[in-house]
N, C-alpha and C positions, 0 to 999 in steps of 0.2 A: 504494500500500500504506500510505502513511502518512497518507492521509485515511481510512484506517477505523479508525485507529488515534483518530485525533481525533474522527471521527461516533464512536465508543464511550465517549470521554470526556465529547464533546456529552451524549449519551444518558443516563449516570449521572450527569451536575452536572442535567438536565431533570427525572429522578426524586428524585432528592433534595432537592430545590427543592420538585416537586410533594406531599414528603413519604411517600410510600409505601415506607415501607423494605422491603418483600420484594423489589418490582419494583425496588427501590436495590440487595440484594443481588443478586439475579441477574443486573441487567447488569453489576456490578463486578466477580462472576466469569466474565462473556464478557470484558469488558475487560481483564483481566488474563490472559487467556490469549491477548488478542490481542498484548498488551503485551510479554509473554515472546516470541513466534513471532517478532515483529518484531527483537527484542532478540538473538537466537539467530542473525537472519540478519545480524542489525550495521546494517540499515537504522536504527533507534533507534539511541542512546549506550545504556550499559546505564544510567548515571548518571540521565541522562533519563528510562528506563522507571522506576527504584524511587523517581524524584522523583514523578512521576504516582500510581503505586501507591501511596506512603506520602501524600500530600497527598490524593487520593481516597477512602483508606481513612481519614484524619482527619477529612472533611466526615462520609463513612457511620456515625461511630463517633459524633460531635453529636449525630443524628440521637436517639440514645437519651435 
């Protein structure tokens, strides 16, 4: 479970790299929802999750 947590991380640092901010936001809103599920079951720290989410949503917010 917590390697889809990371292939989603992969995914959104690959698209924002590639530049494509749409396909940037829609994985970072899969990834954040995978982020919370994970979070919910205590598999992630919660600490952890809103470390990813805020530094994720920092790269996406560059992008502009």
């Amino acid at each position: 479970m917590r390697s889809r947590v990371r292939t989603a991380v992969r995914r959104v640092v690959k698209t924002i790299e590639a530049g494509d901010k749409d396909a940037a936001k829609a994985a970072f809103k899969a990834l954040v929802q995978e982020i919370d599920r994970m979070a919910n079951k205590r598999i992630l720290p919660k600490n952890r999750a809103a470390h990813y989410k805020s530094q994720l949503n920092a790269k996406l917010r560059a992008m502009a």
